[in-house]
N, C-alpha and C positions, 0 to 999 in steps of 0.2 A: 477753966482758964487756959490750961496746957490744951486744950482743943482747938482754940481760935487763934493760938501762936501758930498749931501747925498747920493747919489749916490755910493760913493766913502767907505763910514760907512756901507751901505748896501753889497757891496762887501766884507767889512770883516766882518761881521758878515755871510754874507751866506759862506766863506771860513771855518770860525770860525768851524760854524754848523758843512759842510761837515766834515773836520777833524776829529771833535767828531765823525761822526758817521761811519767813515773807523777805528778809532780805537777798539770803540765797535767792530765792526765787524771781526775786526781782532783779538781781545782777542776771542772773541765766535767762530771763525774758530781754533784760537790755544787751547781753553780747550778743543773743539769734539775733535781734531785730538789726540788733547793729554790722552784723556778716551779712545780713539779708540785701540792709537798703546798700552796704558796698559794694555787694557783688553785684547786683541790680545795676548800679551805674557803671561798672565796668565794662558790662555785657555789652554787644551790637549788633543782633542778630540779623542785619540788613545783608553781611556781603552774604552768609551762606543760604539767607533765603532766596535770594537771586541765583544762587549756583546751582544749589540742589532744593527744591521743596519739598520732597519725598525724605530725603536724607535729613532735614530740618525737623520733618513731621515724629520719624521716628526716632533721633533726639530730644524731643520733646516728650512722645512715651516714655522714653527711660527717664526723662529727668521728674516726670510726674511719678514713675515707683520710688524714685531716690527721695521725694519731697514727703511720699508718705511711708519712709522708711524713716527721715528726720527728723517727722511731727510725729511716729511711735516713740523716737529717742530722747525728744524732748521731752515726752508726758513722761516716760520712766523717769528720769532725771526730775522734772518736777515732782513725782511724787516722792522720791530718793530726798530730796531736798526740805522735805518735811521733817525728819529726823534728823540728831547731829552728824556730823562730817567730821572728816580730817580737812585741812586745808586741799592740802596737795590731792587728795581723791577728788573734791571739789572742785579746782580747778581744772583736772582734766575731764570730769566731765562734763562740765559747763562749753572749757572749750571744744572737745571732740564735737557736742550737739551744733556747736556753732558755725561749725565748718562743717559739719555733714549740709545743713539747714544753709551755707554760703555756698556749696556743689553742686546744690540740686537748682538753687538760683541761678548759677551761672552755665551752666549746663541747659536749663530753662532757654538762657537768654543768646547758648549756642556760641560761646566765646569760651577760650582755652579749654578745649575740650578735655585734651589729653592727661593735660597738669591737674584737671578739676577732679577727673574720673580715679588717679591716684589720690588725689588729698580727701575724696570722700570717703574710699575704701580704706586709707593708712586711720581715718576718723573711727570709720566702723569699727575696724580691729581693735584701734584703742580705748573706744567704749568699754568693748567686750571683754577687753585684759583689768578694766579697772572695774567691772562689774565682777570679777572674779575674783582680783585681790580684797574686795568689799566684805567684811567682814557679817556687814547685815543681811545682805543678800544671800551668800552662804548659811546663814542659819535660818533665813526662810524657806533655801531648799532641802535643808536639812528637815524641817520641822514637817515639809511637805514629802518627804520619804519614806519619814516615820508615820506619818496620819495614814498614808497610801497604805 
């Protein structure tokens, strides 16, 4: 009898879990999509394609390494999002990815170049500082130091 109480508490708690972390996951897929389809409309890549098309071309290479520098940042976060969180770590990295992933869009679309190319880099940095105050991720590299 005491086996299918516990048993039965383990099942809502691992239900519990998952839930929590399909919502995460689904706020952090709806704020990118949501910086994506904004920056996308803000963008007008018409006057600098007329000025310079060489200089367009190779704003576009960089904005295609920044897009799969954004889609690595996401998946880490998505998988991070699997386990619990704090709020506050949560949110910055939900929003950091959302703004690297709105940089690399508007950059794409070759509109405020300069302002984008700082708010992707200030994004990058702040992943990086909140992957680091992360306490799960520190004991992943911890566990992989010792296995080493």
């Amino acid at each position: 009898m005491t086996i299918a109480i516990d048993t039965r508490t383990t099942f809502q708690l691992s239900r519990r879990a998952s839930t929590g972390a399909t919502l995460r996951r689904a706020a952090l897929f709806a704020a990118t999509m949501a910086a994506v389809v904004a920056a996308t409309a803000l963008s007008d890549p018409a006057p600098l394609l007329r000025a310079d098309a060489e200089l367009a071309m190779l704003l576009r290479g960089m904005a295609a390494l920044k897009a799969l520098l954004a889609i690595a940042a996401f998946a880490a976060v998505f998988w991070r999002f699997g386990a619990p969180i704090g709020i506050s770590l949560g949110v910055v990295y939900a929003a950091s990815t959302a703004m690297m992933a709105a940089g690399a869009a508007l950059i794409w679309g070759l509109s405020h170049i300069g302002f984008t190319a700082i708010a992707f880099h200030a994004a990058l940095i702040a992943l990086a500082f909140a992957a680091l105050r992360d306490g799960r991720i520190a004991a992943l590299t911890t566990k992989k130091r010792r296995a080493g």
